[in-house]
C-alpha positions as CSV (number, residue, x, y, z in Angstrom):
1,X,11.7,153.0,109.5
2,X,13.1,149.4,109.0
3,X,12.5,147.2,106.4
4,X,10.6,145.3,108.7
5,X,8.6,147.8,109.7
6,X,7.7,149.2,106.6
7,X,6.7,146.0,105.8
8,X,4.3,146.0,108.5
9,X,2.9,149.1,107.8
10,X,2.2,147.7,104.0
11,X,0.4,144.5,105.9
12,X,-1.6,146.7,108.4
13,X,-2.6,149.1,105.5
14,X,-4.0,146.3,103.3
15,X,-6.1,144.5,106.8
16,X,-7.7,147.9,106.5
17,X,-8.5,147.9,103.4
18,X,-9.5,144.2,103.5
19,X,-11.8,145.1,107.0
20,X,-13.4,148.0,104.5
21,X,-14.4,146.2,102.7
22,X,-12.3,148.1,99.6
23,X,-10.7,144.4,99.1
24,X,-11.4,140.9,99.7
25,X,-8.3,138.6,100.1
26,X,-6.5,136.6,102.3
27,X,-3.5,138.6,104.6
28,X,-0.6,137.2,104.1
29,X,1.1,136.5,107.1
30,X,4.4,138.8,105.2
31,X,4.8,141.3,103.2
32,X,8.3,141.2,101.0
33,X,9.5,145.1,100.3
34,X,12.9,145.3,97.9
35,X,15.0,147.9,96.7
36,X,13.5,149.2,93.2
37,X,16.7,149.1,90.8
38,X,16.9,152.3,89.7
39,X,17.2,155.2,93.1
40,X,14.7,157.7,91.0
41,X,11.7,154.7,91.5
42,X,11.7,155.7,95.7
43,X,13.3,153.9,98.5
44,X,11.2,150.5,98.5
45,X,9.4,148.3,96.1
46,X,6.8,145.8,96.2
47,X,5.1,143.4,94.2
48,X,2.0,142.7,96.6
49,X,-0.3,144.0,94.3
50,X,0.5,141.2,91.5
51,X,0.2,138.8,94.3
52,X,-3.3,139.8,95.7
53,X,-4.8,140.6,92.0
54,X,-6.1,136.9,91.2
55,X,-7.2,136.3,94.6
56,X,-9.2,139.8,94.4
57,X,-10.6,139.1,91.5
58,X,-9.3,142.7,90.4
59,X,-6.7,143.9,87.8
60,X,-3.4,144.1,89.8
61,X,-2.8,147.8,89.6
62,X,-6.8,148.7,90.8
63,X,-5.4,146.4,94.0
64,X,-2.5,148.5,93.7
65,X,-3.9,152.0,93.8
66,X,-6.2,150.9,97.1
67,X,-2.9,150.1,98.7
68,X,-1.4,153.5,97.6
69,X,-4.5,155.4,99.0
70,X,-4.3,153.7,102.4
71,X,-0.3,154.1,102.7
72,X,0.4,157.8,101.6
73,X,-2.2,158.1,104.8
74,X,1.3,155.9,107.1
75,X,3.3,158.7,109.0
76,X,7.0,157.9,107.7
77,X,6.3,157.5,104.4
78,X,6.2,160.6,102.6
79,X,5.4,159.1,98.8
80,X,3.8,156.1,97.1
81,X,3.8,155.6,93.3
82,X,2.0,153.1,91.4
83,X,4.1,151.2,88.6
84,X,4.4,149.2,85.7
85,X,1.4,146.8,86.2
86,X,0.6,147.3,89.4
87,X,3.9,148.0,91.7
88,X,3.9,149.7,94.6
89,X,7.3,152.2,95.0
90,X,7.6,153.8,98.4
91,X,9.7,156.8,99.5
92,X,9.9,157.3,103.4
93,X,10.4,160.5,104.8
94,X,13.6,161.6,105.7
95,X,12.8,161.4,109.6
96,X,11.8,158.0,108.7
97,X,14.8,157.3,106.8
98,X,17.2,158.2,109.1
99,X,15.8,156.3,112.2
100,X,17.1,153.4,110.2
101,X,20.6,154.7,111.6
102,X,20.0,154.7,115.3
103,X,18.3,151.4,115.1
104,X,21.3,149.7,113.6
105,X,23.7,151.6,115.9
106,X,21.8,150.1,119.0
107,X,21.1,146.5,117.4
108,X,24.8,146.3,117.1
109,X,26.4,143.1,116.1
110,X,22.7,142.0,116.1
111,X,22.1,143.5,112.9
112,X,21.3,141.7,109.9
113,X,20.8,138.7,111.9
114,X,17.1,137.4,110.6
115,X,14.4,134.4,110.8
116,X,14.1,133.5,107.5
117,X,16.2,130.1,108.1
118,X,14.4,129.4,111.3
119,X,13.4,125.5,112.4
120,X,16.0,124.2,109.9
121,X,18.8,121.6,111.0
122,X,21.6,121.8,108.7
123,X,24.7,119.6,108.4
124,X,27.3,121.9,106.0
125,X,30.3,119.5,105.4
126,X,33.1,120.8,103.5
127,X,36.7,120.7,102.9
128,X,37.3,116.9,104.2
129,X,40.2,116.6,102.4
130,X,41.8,113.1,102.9
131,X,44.7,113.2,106.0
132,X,47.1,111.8,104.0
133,X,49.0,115.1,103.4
134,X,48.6,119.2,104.3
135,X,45.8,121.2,102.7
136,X,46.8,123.4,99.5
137,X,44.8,125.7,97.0
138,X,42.3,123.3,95.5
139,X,40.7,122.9,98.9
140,X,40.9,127.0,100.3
141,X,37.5,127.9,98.7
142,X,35.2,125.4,99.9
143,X,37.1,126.5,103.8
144,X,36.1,130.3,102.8
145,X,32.8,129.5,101.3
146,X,32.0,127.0,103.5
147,X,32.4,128.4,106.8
148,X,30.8,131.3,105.5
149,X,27.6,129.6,104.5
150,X,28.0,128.6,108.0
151,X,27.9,131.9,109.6
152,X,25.1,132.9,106.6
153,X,23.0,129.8,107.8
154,X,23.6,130.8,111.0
155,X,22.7,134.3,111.0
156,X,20.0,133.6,109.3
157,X,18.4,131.0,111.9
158,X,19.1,127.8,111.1
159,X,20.3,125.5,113.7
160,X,23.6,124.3,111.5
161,X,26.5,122.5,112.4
162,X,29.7,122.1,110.4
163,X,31.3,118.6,109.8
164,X,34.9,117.5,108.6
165,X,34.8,114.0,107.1
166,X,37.7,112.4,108.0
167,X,39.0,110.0,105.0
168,X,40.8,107.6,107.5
169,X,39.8,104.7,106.2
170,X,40.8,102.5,102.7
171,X,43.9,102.0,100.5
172,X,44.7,105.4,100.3
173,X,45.6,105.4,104.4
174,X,47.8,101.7,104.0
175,X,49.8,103.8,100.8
176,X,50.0,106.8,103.3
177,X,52.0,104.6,106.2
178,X,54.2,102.6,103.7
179,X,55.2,106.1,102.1
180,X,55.9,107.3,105.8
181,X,57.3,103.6,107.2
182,X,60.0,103.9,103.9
183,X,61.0,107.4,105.0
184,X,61.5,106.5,108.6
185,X,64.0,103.9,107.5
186,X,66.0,106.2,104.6
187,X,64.5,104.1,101.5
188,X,62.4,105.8,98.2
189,X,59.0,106.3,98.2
190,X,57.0,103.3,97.3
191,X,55.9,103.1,93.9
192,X,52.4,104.8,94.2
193,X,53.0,106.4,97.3
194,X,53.3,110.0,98.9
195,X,56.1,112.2,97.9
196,X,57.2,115.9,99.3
197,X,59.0,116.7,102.4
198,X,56.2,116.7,104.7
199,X,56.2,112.9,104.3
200,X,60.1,113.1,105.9
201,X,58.6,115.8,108.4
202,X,56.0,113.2,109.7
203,X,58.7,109.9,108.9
204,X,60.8,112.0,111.7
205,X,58.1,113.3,114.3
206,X,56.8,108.8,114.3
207,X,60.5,107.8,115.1
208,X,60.5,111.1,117.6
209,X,57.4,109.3,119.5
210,X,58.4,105.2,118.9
211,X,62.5,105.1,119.2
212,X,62.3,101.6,118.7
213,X,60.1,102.0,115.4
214,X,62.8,100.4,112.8
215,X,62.8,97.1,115.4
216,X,59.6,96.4,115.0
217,X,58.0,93.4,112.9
218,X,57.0,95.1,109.5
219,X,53.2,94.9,110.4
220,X,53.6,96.3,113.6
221,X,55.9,99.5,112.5
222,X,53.2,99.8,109.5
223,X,50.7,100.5,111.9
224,X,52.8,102.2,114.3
225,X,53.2,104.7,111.0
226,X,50.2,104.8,109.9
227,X,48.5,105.4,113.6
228,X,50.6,108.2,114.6
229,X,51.5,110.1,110.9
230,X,47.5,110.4,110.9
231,X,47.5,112.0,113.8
232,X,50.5,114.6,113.7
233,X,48.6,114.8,109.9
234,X,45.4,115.3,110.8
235,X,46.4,117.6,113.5
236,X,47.9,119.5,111.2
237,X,44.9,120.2,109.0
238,X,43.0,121.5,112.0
239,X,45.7,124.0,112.8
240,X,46.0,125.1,109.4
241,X,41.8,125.3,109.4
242,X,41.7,127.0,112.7
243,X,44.1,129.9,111.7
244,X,42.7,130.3,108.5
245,X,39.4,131.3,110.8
246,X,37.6,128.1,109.8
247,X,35.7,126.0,112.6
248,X,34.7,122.9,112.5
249,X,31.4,121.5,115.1
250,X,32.1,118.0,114.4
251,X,35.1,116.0,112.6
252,X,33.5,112.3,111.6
253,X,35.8,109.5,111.2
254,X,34.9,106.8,108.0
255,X,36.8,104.6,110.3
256,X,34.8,104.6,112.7
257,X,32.0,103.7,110.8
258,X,33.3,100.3,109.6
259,X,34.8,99.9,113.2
260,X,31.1,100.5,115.2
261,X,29.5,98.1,112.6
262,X,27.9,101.5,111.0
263,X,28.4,99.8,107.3
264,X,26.8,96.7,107.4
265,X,23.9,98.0,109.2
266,X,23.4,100.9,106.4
267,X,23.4,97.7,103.9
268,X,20.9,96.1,106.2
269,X,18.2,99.3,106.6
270,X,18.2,99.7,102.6
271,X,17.5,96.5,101.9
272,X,14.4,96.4,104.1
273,X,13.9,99.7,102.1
274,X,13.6,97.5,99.2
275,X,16.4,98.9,97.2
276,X,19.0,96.5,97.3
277,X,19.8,93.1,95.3
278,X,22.2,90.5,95.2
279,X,23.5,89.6,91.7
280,X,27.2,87.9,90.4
281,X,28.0,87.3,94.3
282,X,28.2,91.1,95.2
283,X,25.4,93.4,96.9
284,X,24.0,96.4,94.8
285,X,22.2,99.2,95.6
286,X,19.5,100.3,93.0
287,X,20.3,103.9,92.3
288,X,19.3,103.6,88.8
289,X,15.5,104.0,90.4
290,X,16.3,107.4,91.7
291,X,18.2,108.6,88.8
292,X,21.9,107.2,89.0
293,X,22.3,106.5,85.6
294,X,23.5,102.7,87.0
295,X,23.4,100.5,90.1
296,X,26.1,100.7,92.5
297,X,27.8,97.9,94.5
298,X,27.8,97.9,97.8
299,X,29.7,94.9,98.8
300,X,32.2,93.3,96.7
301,X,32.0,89.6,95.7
302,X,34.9,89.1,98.0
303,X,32.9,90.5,100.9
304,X,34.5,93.9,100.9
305,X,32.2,97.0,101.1
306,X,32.9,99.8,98.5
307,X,34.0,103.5,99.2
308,X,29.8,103.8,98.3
309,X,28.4,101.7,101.1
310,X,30.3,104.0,103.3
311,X,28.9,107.2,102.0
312,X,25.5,105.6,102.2
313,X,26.4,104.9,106.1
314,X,27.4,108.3,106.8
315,X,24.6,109.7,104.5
316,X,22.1,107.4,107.4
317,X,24.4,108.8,110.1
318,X,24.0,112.4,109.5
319,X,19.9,111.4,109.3
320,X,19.7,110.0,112.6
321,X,21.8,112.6,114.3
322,X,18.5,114.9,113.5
323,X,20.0,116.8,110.7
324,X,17.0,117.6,108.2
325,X,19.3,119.2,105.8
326,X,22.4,118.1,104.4
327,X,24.5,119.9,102.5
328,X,27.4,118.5,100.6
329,X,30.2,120.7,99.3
330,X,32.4,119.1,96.7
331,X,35.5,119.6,94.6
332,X,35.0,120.4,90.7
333,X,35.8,116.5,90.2
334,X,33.0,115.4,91.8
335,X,30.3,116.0,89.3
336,X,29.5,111.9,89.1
337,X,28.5,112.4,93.2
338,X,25.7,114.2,92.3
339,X,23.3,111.4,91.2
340,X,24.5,108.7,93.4
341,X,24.4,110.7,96.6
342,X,20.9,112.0,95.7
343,X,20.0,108.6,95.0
344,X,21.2,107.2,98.5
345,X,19.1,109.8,99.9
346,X,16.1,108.4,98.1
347,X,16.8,104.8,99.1
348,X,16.8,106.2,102.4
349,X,13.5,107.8,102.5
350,X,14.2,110.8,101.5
351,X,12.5,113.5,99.8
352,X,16.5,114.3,97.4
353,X,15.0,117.6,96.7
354,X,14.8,118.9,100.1
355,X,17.3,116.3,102.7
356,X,20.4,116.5,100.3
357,X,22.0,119.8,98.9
358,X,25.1,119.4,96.7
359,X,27.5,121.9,95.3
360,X,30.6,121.9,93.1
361,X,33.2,124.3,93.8
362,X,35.2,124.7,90.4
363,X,39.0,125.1,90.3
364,X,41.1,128.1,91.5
365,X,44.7,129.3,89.6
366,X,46.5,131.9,91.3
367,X,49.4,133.4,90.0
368,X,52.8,133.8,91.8
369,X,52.3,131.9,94.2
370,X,55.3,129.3,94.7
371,X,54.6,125.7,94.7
372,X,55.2,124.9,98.2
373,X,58.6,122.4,98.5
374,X,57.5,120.6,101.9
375,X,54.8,118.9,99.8
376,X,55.7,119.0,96.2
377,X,54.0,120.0,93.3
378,X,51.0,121.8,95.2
379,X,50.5,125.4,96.6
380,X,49.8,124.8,100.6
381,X,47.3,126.3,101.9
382,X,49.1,127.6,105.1
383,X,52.0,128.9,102.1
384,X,48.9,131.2,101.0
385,X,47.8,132.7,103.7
386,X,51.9,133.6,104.9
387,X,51.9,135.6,101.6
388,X,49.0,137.0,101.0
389,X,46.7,136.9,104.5
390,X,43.8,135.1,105.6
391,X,41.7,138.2,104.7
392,X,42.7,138.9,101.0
393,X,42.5,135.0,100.4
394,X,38.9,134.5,102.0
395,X,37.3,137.6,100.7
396,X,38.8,136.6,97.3
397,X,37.3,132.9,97.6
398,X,33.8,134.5,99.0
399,X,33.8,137.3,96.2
400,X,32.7,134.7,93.4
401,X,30.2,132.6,93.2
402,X,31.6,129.2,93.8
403,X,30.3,127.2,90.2
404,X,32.4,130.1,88.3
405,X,36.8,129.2,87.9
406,X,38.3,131.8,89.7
407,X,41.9,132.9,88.6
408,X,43.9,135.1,91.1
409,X,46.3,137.3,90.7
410,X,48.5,136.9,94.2
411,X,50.4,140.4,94.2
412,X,46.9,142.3,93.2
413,X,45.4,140.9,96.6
414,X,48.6,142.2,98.4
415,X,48.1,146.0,97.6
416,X,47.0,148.7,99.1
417,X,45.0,150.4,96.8
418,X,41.3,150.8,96.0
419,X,41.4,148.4,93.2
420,X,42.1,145.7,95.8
421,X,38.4,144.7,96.6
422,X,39.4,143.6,100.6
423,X,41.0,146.3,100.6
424,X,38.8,149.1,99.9
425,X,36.1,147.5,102.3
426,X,38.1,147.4,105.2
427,X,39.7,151.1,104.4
428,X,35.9,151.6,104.6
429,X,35.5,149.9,108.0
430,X,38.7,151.9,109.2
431,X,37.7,155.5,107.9
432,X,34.7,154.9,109.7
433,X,36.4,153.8,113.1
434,X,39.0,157.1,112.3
435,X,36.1,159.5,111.8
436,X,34.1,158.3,115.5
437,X,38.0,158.9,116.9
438,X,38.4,162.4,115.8
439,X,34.8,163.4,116.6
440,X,35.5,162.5,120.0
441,X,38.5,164.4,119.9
442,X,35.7,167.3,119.1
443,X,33.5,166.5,121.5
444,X,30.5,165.4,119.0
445,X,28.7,162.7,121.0
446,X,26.4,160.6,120.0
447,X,24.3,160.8,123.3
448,X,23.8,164.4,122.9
449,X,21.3,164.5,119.9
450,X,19.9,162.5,117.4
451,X,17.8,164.2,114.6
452,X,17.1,161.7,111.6
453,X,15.3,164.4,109.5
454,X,18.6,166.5,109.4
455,X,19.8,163.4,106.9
456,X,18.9,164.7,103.5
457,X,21.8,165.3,101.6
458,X,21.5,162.5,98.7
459,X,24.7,161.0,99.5
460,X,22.7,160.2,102.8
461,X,19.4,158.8,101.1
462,X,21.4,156.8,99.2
463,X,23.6,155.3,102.3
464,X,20.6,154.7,104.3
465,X,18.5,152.9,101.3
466,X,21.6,150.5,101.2
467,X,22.5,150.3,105.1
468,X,18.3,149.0,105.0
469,X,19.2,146.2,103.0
470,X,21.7,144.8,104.6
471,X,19.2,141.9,106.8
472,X,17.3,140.8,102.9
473,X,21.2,140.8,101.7
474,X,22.2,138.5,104.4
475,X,18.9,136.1,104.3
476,X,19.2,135.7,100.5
477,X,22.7,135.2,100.6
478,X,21.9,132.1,103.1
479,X,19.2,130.7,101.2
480,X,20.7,130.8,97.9
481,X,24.1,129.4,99.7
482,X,26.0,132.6,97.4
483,X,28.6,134.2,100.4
484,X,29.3,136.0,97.4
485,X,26.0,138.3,97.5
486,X,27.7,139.9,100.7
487,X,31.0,140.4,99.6
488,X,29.4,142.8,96.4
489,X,27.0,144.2,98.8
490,X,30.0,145.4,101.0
491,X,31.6,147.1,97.8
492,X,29.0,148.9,96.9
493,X,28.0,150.3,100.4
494,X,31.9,151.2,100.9
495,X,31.8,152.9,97.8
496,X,28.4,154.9,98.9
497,X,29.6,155.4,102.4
498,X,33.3,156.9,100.4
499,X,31.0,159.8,98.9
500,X,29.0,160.6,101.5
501,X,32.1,160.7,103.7
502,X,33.7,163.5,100.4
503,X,30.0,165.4,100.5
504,X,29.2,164.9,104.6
505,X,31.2,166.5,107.3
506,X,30.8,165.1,110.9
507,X,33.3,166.9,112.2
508,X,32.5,170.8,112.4
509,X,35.4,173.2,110.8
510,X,37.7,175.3,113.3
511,X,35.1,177.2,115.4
512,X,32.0,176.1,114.1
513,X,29.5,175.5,116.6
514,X,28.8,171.5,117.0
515,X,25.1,170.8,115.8
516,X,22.6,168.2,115.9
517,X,23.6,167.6,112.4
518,X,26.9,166.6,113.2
519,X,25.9,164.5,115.9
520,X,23.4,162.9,113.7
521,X,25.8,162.6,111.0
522,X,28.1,160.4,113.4
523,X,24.8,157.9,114.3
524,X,25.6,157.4,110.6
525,X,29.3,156.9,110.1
526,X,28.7,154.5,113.3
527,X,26.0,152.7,111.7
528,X,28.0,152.3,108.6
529,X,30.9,151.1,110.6
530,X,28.0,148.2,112.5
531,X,26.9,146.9,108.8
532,X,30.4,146.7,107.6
533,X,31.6,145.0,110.7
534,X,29.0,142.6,110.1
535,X,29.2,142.0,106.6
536,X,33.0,141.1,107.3
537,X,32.3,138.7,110.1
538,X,30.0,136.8,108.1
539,X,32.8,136.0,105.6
540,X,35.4,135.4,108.2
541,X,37.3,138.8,107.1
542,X,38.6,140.8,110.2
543,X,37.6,144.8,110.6
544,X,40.6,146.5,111.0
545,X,40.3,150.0,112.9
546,X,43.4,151.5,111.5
547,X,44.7,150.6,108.1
């Protein structure tokens, strides 16, 4: 029995009792079973009880005990226990139990996927570092976290797309071509402007693609420089993205929005909002009305518009593409974004509660790593993964939640050895895959018997109570935006999956007949195998097959 379907069963048992007249409430259209935290307190929990009790109009564990009656009555559930103040703690029967294995076994890559994110239309837009140089440690946990939200979302649902915003636009790109324009032609760095070698490395690939660069009038080789360093830039970033297993749906350019007029019409729509003023020659946004703590210019007195009036146009942008949900995922010195991005939202029309989501990833030290001497004083990004692996470094990122600093230690992530986390969930993953091998190599097949009552060794309870949770892990993981929920989960069902595998032979010894039991046993080790495969996935972490 599934979750799913034991919470069915709870539903169906109360529209009896409801149709009995033993209770008069209101079905809910779902019923919510957890696991209890402590094993002894049965396989699943629920609360429904506490819910019903004011709309019954009866003490919570009276509803309670009507439940009980009706469900020890279910086939597949073998106990029911009322708790506390009126809990409900189910234990299935073992049968019922161990079905859970075969259904995950044929649901495949399938399972875990869930509904509970369903009809939303999400925009997730990390990383967008400016392309003015390569990508290094400060932005390699909102690329883990954020493409795993991603995958959560989307395994969860949600129709979500991920978006790169592309920082082409502003000072910062004029200081990038000068820096690159003063390389090309063998003088210092501009006072201000880009050092490391990668400035030389993109100085050289410009005068590779315009020869005649250094005879151009200095306005013209300036945005020679600048036109095609952003690109060899920029198309370095995706190909450092792209290998670190991080996708990206749609890359925006700020450019373009000044280019297509974008800005001055996002001025335009909130001030027939009625949120924006004029005052000392320059035109201001009232955020201060939504919470800013002041008002923010949107056009300079010159006639300029401000790094804000841009994000208020791409804020508008990401509205009319459809996108109902917008989440934001910042570096830890963003804080001050919070309120003034909220407050765009508001000015928009916007309920800032619901349209705008914005997180704060805090800093990440790891040690022993070198600095990387293409681009200076910074750790790349691409210098990481070399050394350690895209694995250890995204399950690393994805293993804490991302408001929390996170120090590293690089050579820990490099073992092999059961204190390394990634580690000892893929050996996991690979035991399993090395176990369905040698049963082959037996002849114990699958397709030959499948007897879920023969799982009652405790080791096996306690794998299927965990392999069950999996699809709740997964949609509370998505909603709560914490990758991080799955990467613990994994742990803990490698570590049950290690002691069953110590307790639990699949394979039969020398001459011993081949059973149902063993057959059974490997409908297990193959389901363990599915969730682990899938728990990985979601975090962008490969499932090796041999280790």
């Amino acid at each position: 029995m599934t979750p799913e379907e034991l919470s069915a069963a709870i539903r169906a048992a109360l529209a009896q009792a409801v149709a009995a007249g033993e209770l008069s409430v209101d079905v809910p259209d779902e019923v919510r079973v957890e696991r209890p935290k402590q094993r002894e307190h049965g396989d699943w929990t629920t609360n429904l009880a506490l819910q019903l009790a004011k709309g019954a109009g009866r003490p919570p564990r009276e509803v309670a005990t009507v439940l009980a009656e009706r469900l020890r009555a279910t086939d597949g559930i073998a106990a029911v226990d009322v708790a506390g103040p009126g809990f409900l703690n189910l234990t299935l029967d073992a049968a019922s139990a161990g079905e859970l294995a075969r259904s995950i076994v044929e649901a495949g890559p399938a399972f875990g996927r869930n509904d509970s994110a369903a009809g939303s239309t999400v925009n997730v837009e990390f990383v967008s570092a400016n392309p003015t140089g390569p990508l290094h440690i400060g932005h390699t946990r909102w690329a883990a976290l954020g493409d795993s939200m991603r995958r959560l979302l989307a395994a969860s649902g949600a129709d979500v797309t991920s978006e790169y915003y592309i920082n082409d636009a502003g000072s910062q790109m004029d200081t990038f071509a000068a820096s690159v324009l003063a390389r090309a032609k063998g003088e210092p760095t501009p006072e201000g402007g880009y050092p490391g070698g990668y400035v030389d490395d993109l100085a050289a690939t410009v005068r590779q693609q315009r020869p005649d660069l250094l005879e151009l009038p200095e306005d013209e080789a300036l945005a020679v420089a600048r036109e095609l360093a952003y690109a060899a830039q920029l198309a370095d970033i995706r190909g450092t993205l792209e290998d670190f297993g991080v996708h990206f749906d749609v890359w925006f350019s700020e450019a373009a929005l000044h280019e297509q007029g974008a800005v001055a019409q996002a001025v335009q729509r909130l001030r027939e909002q009625g949120h924006v003023d004029d005052a000392d020659g320059a035109v201001w946004l009232r955020t201060s009305d939504f919470g800013d703590d002041k008002d923010r210019v949107l056009i300079r007195a010159d006639g300029n518009p401000t790094y804000f009036a841009a994000d208020a146009a791409y804020y508008l942008s990401k509205k009319d593409r459809g996108f109902d949900e917008k989440i934001y995922l910042l570096g830890a010195d963003h804080h001050g974004y919070i309120a003034r991005l909220k407050a765009i939202a508001a000015c928009a029309g916007d309920d800032p509660q619901h349209n705008i989501e914005i997180r704060i990833g805090q800093l990440v030290n790891l040690g022993g790593a070198k600095l990387s001497k293409r681009a200076g004083n910074i750790i790349e990004l691409r210098d990481l993964v070399s050394w350690i692996g895209s694995d250890a470094v995204r399950y690393s990122m994805a293993r804490y939640p991302a408001d929390s600093p996170l120090s590293l230690d690089g050579e820990e992530l490099r073992k092999q050895s059961n204190d390394n986390p990634v580690f000892y969930v893929q050996y996991a993953h690979a035991r399993t895959a090395n176990v369905a091998r040698l049963a082959a190599e037996d002849g114990v097949r699958r397709e030959d018997g499948f007897d879920p009552a023969l799982l009652g060794d405790p080791t096996e309870a306690a794998l299927l109570a965990i392999l069950g949770d999996f699809p709740r892990v997964v949609a509370q993981a998505a909603e709560l935006r914490e990758p991080h929920r799955v990467a613990r989960y994994l742990e803990d069902l490698a570590a049950r999956f290690h002691k069953w595998y110590d307790t639990c032979r699949v394979r039969p010894l020398r001459d011993e007949e081949i059973t149902d039991t063993h057959r059974t046993r490997l409908w297990l080790n193959d389901a363990t195998r599915q969730v682990l495969a899938n728990g990985l996935d979601l975090l962008g972490v490969s499932a090796p097959e041999r280790m």
